[in-house]
C-alpha positions as CSV (number, residue, x, y, z in Angstrom):
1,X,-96.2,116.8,89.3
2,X,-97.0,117.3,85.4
3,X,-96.2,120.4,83.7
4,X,-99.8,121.7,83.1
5,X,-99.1,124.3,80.1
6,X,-98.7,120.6,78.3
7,X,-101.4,119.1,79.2
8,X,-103.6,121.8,78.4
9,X,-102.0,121.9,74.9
10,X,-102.8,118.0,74.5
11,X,-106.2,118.8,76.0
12,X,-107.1,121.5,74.0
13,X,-105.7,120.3,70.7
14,X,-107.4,116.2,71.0
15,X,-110.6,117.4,69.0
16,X,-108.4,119.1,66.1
17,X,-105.8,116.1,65.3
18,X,-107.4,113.8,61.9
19,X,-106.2,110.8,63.9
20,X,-105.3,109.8,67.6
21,X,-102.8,107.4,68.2
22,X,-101.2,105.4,71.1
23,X,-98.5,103.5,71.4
24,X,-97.2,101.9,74.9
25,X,-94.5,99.4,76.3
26,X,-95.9,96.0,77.9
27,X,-95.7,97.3,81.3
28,X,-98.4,100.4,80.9
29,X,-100.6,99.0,78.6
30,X,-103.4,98.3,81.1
31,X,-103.4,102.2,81.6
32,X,-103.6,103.4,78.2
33,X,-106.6,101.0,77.6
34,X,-108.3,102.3,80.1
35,X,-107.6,105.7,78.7
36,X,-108.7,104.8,75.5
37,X,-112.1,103.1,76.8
38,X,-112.5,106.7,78.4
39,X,-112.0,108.6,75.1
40,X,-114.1,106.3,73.5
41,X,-117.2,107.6,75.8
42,X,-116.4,111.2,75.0
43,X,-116.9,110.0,71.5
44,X,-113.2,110.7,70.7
45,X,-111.4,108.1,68.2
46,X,-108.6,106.6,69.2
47,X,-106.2,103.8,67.7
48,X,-103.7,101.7,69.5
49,X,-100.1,101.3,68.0
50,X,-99.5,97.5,67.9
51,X,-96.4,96.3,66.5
52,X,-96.8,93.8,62.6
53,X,-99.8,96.1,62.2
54,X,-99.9,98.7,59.4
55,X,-101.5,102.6,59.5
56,X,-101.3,105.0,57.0
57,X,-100.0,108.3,59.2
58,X,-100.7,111.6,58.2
59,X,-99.3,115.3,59.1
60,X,-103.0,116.8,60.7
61,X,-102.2,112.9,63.0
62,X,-100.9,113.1,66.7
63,X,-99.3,110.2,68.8
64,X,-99.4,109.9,72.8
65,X,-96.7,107.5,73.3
66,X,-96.5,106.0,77.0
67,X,-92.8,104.0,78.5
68,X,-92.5,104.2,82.4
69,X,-88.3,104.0,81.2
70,X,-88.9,106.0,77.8
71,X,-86.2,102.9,76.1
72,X,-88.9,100.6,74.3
73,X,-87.7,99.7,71.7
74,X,-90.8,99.6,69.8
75,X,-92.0,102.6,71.0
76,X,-89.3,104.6,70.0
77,X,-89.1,103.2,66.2
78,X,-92.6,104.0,65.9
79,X,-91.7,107.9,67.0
80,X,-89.0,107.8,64.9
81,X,-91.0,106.8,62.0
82,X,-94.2,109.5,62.7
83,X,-91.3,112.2,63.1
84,X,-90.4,111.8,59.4
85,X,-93.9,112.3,58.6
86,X,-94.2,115.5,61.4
87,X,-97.1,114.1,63.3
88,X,-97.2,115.3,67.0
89,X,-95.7,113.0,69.5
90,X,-96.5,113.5,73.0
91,X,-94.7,111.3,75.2
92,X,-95.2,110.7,78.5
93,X,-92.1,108.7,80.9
94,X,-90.3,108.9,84.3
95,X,-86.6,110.1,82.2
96,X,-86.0,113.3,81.1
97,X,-83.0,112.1,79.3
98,X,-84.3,108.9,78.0
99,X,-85.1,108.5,73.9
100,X,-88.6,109.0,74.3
101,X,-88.1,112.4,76.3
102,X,-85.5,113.1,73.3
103,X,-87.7,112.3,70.4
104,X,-91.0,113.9,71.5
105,X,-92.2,117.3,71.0
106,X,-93.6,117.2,74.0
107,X,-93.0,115.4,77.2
108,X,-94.8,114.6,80.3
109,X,-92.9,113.4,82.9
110,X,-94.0,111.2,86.2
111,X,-92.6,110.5,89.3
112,X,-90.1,107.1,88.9
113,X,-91.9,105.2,92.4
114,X,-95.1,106.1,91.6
115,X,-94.9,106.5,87.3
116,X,-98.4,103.9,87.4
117,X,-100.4,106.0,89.8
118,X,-99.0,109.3,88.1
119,X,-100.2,107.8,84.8
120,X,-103.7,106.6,86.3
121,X,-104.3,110.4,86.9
122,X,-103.0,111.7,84.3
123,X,-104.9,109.6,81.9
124,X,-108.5,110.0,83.8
């Protein structure tokens, strides 16, 4: 179901990134909470991407961004605006041809009837 050369790259790479971000549409944002409640008890940072908020993003800084279509809208000005500063993006959607497959360097992709459960997984 997920390409696993990918996650092992986000995996192995999560301790060396200055900053961790996350950014999610409406619809997943339960999930990626949980996710970062679970990084936060493996003592690894983590910061939510809300939108009106400000952060200063550097180059060592890497971005999971989470859309079950890959078309927020917010989502995908905040990639845009990290790719300017070449932070990693990892994105993870049901489209391979949707803007947030497009824009990141990376993408995982879930199954379209069952893109919450794949995510659940995923993220534990």
């Amino acid at each position: 179901m997920f390409d696993d050369d990918i996650i092992e790259e986000l995996v192995a790479d999560i301790n060396s990134w200055s900053n961790f971000y996350i950014v999610s549409d409406g619809e997943s944002i339960d999930l990626v909470r949980d996710f970062q409640n679970r990084l936060d008890r493996q003592n690894i940072s983590s910061f939510l991407v809300y939108d009106g908020a400000e952060y200063k993003f550097e180059q060592d800084d890497c971005l999971l961004a989470v859309s079950s279509s890959g078309e927020d809208k917010f989502v995908l000005e905040v990639i845009k605006a990290l790719k300017s500063r070449d932070v990693k993006v990892y994105g993870l959607c049901i489209d391979l041809k949707s803007g947030l497959a497009q824009l990141s360097d990376e993408c995982i992709f879930a199954d379209n009837d069952r893109f919450r459960d794949d995510c659940r997984e995923f993220l534990n």
